[in-house]
MMTF fields as JSON, N, C-alpha, C and O atoms, coordinates in Angstrom:
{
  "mmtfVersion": "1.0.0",
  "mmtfProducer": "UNKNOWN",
  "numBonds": 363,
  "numAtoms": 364,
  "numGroups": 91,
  "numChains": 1,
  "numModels": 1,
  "chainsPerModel": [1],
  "groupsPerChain": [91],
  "chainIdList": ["A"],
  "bondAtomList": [4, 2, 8, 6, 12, 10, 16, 14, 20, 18, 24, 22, 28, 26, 32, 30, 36, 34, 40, 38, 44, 42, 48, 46, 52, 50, 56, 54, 60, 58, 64, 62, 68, 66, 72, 70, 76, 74, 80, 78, 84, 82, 88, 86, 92, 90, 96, 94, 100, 98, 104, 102, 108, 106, 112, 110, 116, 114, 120, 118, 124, 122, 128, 126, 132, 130, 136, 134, 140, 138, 144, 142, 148, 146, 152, 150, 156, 154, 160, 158, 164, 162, 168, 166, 172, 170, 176, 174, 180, 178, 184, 182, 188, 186, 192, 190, 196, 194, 200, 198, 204, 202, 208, 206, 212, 210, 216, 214, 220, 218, 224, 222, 228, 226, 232, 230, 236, 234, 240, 238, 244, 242, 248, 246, 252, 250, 256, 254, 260, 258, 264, 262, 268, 266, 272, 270, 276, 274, 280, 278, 284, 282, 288, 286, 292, 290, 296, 294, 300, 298, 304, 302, 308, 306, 312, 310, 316, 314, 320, 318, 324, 322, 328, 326, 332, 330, 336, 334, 340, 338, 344, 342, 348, 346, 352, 350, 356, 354, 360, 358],
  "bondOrderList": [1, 1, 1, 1, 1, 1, 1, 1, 1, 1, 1, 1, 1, 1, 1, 1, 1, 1, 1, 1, 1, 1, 1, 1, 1, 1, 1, 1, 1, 1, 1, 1, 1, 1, 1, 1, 1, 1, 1, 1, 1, 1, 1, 1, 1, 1, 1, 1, 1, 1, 1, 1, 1, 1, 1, 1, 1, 1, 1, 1, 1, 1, 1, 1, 1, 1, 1, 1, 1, 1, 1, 1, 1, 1, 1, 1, 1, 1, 1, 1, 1, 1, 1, 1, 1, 1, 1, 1, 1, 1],
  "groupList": [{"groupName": "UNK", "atomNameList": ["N", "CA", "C", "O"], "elementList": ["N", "C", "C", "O"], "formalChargeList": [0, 0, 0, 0], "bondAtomList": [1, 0, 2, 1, 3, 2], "bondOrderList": [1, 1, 2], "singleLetterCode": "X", "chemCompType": "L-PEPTIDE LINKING"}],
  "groupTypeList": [0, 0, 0, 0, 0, 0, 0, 0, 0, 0, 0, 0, 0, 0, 0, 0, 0, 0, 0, 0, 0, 0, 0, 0, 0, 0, 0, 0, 0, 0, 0, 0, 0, 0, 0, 0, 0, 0, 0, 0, 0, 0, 0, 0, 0, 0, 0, 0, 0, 0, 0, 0, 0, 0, 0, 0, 0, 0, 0, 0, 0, 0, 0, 0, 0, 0, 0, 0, 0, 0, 0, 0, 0, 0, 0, 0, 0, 0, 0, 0, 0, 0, 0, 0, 0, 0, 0, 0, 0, 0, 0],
  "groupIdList": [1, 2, 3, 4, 5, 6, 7, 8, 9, 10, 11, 12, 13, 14, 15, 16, 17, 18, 19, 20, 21, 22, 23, 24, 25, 26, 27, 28, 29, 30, 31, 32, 33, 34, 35, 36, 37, 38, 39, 40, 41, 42, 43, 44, 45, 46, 47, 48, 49, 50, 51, 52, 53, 54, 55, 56, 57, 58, 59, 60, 61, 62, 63, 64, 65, 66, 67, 68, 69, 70, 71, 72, 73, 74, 75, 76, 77, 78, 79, 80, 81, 82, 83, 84, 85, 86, 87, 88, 89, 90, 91],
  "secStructList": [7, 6, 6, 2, 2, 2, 2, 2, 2, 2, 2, 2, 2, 2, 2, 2, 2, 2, 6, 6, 7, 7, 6, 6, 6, 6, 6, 7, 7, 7, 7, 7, 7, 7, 2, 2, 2, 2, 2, 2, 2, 2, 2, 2, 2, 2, 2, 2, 2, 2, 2, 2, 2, 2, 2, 2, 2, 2, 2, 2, 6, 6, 6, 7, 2, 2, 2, 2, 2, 2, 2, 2, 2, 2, 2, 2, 2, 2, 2, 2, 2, 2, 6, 6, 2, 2, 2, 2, 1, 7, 7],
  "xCoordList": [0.847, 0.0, 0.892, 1.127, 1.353, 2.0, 1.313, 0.148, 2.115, 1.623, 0.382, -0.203, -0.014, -1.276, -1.418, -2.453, 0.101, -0.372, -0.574, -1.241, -0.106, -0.19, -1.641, -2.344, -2.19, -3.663, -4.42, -5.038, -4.515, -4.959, -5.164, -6.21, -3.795, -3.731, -4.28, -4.675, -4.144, -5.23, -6.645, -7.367, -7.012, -8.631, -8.852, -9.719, -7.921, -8.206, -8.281, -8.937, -7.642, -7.513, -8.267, -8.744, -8.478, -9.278, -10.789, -11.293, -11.426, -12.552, -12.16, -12.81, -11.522, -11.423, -11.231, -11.249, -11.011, -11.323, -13.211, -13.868, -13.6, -14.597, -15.551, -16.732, -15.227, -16.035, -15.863, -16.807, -14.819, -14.81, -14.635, -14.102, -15.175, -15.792, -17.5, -18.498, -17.381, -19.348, -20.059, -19.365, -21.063, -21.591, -21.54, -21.914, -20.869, -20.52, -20.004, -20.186, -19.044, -17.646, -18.577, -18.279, -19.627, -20.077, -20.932, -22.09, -20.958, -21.92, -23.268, -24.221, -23.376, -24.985, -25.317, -24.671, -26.087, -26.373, -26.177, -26.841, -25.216, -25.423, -23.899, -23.049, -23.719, -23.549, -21.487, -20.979, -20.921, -19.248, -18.664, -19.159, -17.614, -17.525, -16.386, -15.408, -16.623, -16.024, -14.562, -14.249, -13.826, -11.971, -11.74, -10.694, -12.28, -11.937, -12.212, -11.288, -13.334, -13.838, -13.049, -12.536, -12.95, -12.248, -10.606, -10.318, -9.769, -9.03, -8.638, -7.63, -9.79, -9.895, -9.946, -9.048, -10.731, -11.43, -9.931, -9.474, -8.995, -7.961, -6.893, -6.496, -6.587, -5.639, -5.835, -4.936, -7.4, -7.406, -6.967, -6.431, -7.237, -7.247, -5.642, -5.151, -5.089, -3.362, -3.083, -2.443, -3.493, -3.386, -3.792, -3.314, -4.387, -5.023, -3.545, -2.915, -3.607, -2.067, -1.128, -0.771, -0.535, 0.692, 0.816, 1.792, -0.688, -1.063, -0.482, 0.344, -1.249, -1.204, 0.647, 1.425, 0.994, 2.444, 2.851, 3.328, 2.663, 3.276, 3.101, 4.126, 2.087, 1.592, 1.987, 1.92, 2.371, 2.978, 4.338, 4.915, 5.053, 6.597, 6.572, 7.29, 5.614, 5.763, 5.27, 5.833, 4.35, 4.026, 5.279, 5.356, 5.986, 7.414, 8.848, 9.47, 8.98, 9.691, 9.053, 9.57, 7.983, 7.777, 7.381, 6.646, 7.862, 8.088, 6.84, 6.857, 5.787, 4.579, 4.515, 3.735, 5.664, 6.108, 4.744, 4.341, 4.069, 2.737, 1.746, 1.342, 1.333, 0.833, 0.986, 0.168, 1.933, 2.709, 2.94, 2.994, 3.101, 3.028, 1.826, 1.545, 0.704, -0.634, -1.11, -1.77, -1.025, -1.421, -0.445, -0.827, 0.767, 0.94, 0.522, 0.893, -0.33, -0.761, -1.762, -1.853, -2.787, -4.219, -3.407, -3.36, -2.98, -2.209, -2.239, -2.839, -1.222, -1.114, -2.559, -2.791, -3.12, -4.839, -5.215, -5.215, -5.539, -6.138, -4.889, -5.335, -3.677, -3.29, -4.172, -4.76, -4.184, -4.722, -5.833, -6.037, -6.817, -8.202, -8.612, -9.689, -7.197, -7.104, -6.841, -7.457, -5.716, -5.216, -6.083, -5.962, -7.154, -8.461, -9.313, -9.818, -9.48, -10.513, -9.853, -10.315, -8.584, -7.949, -7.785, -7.611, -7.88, -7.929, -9.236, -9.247, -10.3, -11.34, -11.97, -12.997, -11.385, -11.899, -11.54, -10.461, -12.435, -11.89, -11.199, -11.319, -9.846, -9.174, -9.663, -8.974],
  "yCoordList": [-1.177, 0.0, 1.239, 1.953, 1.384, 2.731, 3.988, 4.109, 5.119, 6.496, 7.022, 8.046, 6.111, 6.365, 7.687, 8.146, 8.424, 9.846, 10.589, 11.624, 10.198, 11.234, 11.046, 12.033, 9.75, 9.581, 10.442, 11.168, 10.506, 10.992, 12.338, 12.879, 13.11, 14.536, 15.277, 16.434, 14.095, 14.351, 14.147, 14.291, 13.967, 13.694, 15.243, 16.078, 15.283, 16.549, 17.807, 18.632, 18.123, 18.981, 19.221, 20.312, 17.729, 17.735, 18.499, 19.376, 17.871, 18.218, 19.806, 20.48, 20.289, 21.708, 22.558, 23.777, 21.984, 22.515, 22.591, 23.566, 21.199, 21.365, 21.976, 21.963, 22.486, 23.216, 24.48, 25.247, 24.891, 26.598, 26.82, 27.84, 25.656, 25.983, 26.407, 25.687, 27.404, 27.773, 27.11, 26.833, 26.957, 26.744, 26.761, 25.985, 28.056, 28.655, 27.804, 27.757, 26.837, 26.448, 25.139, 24.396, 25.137, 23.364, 24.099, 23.807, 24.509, 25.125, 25.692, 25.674, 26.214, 26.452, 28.236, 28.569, 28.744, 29.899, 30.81, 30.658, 31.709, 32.899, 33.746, 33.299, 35.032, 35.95, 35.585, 35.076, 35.954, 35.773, 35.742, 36.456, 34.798, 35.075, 35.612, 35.55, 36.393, 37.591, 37.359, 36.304, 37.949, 37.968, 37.644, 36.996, 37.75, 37.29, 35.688, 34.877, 35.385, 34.192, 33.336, 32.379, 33.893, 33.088, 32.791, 31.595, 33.554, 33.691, 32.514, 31.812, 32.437, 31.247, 30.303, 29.571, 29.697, 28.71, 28.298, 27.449, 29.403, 28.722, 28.346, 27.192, 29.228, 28.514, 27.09, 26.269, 26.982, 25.678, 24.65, 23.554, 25.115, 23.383, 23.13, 22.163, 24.377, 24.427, 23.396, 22.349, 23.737, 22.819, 21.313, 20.507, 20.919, 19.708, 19.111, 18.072, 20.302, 20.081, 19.47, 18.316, 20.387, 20.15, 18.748, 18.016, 18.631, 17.106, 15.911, 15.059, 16.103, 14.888, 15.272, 14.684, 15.68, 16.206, 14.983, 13.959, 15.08, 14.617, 13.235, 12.577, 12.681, 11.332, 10.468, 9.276, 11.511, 10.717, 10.481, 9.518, 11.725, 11.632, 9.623, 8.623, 9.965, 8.542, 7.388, 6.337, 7.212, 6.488, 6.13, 4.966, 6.673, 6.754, 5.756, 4.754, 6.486, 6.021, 4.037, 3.309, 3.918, 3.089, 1.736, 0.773, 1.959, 1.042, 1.228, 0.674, 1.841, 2.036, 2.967, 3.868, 3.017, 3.913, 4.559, 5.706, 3.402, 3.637, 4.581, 5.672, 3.728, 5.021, 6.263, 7.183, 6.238, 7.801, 8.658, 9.882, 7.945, 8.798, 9.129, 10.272, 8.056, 8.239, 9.47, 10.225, 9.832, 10.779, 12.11, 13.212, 11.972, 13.375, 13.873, 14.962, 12.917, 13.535, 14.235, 15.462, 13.17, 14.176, 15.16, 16.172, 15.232, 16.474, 17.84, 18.834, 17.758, 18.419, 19.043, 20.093, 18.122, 17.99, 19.373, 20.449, 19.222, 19.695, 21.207, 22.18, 21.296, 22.81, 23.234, 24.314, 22.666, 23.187, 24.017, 25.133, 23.068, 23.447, 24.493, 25.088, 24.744, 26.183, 27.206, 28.266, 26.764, 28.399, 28.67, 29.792, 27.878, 28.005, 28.987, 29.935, 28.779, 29.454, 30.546, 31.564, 30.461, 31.984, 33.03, 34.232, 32.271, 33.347, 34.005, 35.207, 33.417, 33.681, 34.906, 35.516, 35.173, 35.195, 37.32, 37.57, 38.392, 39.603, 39.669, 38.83, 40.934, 41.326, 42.581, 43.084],
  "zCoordList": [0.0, 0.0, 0.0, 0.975, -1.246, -1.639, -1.538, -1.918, -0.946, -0.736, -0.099, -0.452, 1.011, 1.441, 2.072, 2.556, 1.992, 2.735, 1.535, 1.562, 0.581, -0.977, -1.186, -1.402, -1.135, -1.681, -1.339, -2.118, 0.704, 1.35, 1.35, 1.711, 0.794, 1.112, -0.452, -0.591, -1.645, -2.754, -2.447, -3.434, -1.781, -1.235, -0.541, -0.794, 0.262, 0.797, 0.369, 1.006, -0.735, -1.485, -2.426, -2.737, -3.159, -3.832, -3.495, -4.197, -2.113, -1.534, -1.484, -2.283, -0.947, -0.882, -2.068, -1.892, -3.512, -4.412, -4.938, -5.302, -4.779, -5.099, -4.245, -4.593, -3.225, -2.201, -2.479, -2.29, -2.905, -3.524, -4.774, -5.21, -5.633, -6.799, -7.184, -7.236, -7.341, -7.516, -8.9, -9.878, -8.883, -9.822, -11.139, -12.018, -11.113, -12.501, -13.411, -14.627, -12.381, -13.119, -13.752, -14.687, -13.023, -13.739, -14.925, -14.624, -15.536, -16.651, -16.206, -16.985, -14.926, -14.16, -15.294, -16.288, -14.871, -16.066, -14.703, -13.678, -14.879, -14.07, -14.327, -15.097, -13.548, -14.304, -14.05, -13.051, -15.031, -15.138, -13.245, -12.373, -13.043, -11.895, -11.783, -12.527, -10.373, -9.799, -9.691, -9.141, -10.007, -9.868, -8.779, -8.808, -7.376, -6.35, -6.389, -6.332, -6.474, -6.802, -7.159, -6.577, -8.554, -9.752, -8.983, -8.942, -8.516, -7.748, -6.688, -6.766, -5.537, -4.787, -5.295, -4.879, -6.272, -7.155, -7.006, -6.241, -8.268, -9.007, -7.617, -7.454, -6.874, -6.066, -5.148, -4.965, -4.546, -4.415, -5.563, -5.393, -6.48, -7.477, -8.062, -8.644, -7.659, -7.71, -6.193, -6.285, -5.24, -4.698, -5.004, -4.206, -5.76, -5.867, -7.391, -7.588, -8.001, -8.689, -8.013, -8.251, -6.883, -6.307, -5.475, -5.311, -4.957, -4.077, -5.022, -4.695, -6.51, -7.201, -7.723, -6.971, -8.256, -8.362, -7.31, -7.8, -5.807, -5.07, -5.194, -5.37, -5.145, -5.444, -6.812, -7.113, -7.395, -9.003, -8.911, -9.417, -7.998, -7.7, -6.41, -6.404, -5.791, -4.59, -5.625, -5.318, -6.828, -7.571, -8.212, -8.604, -8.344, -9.852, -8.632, -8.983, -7.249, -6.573, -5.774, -4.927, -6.486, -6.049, -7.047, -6.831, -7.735, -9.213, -9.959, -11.058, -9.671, -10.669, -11.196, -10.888, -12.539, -13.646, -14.169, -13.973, -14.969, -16.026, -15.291, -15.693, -13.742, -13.099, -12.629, -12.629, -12.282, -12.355, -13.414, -13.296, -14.614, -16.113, -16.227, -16.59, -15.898, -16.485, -15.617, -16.331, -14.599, -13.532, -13.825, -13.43, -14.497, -14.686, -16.179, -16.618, -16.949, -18.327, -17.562, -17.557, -16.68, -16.167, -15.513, -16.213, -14.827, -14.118, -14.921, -14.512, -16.617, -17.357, -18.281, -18.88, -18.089, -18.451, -17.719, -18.317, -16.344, -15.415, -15.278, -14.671, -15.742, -15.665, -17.192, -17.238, -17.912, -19.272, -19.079, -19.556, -18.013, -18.034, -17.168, -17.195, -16.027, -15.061, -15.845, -15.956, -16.484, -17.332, -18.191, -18.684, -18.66, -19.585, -18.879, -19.481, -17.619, -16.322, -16.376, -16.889, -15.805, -15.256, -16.362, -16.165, -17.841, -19.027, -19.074, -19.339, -18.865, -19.378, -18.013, -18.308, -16.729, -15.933, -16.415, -16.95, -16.161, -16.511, -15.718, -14.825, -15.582, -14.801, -14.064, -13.177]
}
């Protein structure tokens, strides 16, 4: 049972992204969200970056190459789809 504190501390983060994500972000209809907002949103889910970051580095040191590659494509996925947010968000 490899990295059970990496798993763990991606759960946590994770949850705390999706808790200060509003509605908006799931396609709900309402009005552009606020720079502050947008702001929080993005730095939680940087955290949820840096978690899995960590968990792919303990995946790689622990002979499960494929999974650790496969988790930093979603990784790279999931910066794509922030800097998508943080562009779109006004300044």
């Amino acid at each position: 049972m490899a990295c059970e504190v990496q798993k763990v501390a991606v759960a946590v983060a994770f949850g705390n992204a999706v808790a200060s994500t509003p509605g908006v972000a799931f396609g709900a209809v309402a009005p552009p969200l606020e720079p502050l907002i947008a702001a929080k949103m993005w730095l939680s889910w940087v955290g949820v970056v840096v978690a899995l970051g960590f968990l792919s580095k303990c995946l790689d040191e622990a002979g499960r190459h494929q999974d650790a590659e496969t988790l930093r494509q979603e990784i790279n996925k999931l910066k794509s789809e922030m800097e998508s947010i943080k562009n779109s968000v006004p300044h």
